[in-house]
C-alpha positions in Angstrom: 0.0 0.0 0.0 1.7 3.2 -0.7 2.7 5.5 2.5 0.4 8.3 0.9 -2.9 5.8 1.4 -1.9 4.7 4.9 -1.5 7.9 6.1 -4.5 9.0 4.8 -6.4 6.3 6.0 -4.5 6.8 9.5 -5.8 10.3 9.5 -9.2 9.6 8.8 -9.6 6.6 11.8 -8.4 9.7 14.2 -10.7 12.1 12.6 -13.4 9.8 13.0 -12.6 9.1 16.9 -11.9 13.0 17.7 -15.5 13.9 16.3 -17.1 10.8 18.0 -15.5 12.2 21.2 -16.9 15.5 20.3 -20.4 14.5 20.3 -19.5 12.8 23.7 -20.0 9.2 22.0 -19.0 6.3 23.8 -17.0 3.6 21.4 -20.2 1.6 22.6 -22.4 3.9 21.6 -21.1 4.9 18.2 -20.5 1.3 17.1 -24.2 0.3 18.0 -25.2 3.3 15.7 -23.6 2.4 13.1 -24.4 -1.6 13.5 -20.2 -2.8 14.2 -19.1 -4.5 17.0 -16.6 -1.9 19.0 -13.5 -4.3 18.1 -14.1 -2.8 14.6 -15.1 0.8 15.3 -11.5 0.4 17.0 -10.0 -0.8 14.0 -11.6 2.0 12.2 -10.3 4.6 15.0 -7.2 3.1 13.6 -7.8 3.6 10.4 -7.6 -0.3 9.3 -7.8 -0.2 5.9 -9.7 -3.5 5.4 -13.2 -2.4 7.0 -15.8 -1.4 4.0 -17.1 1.1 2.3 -20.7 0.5 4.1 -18.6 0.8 7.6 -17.3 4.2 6.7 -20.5 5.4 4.9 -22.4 4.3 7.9 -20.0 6.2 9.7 -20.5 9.1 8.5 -24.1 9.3 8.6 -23.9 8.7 12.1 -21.9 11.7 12.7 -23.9 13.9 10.1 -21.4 13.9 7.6 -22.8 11.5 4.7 -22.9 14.4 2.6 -18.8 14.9 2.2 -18.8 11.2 1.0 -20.5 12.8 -2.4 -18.2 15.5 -2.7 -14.9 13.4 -2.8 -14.7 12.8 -6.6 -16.5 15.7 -7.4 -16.0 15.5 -11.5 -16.6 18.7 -12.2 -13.8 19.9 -10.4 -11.6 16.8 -11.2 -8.4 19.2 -13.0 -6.9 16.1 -13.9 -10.0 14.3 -15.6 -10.8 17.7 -17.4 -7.1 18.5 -18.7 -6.9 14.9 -20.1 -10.4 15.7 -21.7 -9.1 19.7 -22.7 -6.2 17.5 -24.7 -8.3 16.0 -27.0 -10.1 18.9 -28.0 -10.1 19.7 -32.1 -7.8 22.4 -32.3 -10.0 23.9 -35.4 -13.3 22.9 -36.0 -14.5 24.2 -39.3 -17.9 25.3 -40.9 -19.3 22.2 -43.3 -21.2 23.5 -45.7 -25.2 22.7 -45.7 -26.5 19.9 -47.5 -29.7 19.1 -48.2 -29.8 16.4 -45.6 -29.1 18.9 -42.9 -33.0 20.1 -43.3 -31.3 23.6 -45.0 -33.1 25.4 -48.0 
């Protein structure tokens, strides 16, 4: 796994346990909400890259934060995505002339 994901990962499982503990939610608690056992909300805390999507969705809904889950490929503002696309542009794109077929009198 490269050190970039880990850490990022890392950084999320103590996200996740700092704004449990600022909504004063026990481990118990927070893993009944979100329908884990607290040996995983643990490994979450963690940030144990093997727990699921569902787990981390579920999550985030918990702590009213399902929404950011939408926002993290956001295409329209993916710069990579849309200078890939930019790159394939026509560099000229020139008038055809009307044909008949084109519905023009």
């Amino acid at each position: 796994m490269p050190l970039a994901v880990k850490r990022a990962i890392m950084k999320f499982g103590e996200d996740l346990s700092l704004a449990r503990r600022r909504r004063r939610f026990s481990q118990e608690s927070m893993a009944q909400r979100i329908g884990i056992s607290v040996s995983s909300l643990r490994r979450l805390e963690k940030g144990d890259p093997t727990l699921s999507w569902g787990t981390i969705a579920r999550a985030m809904y918990v702590l009213g934060e399902i929404g950011k889950i939408n926002d993290l490929l956001d295409t329209p503002k993916d710069d990579i995505g849309l200078a890939l696309m930019d790159e394939q542009l026509p560099r000229r794109i020139r008038m055809r002339k009307p044909s008949a077929e084109d519905g023009v009198l």
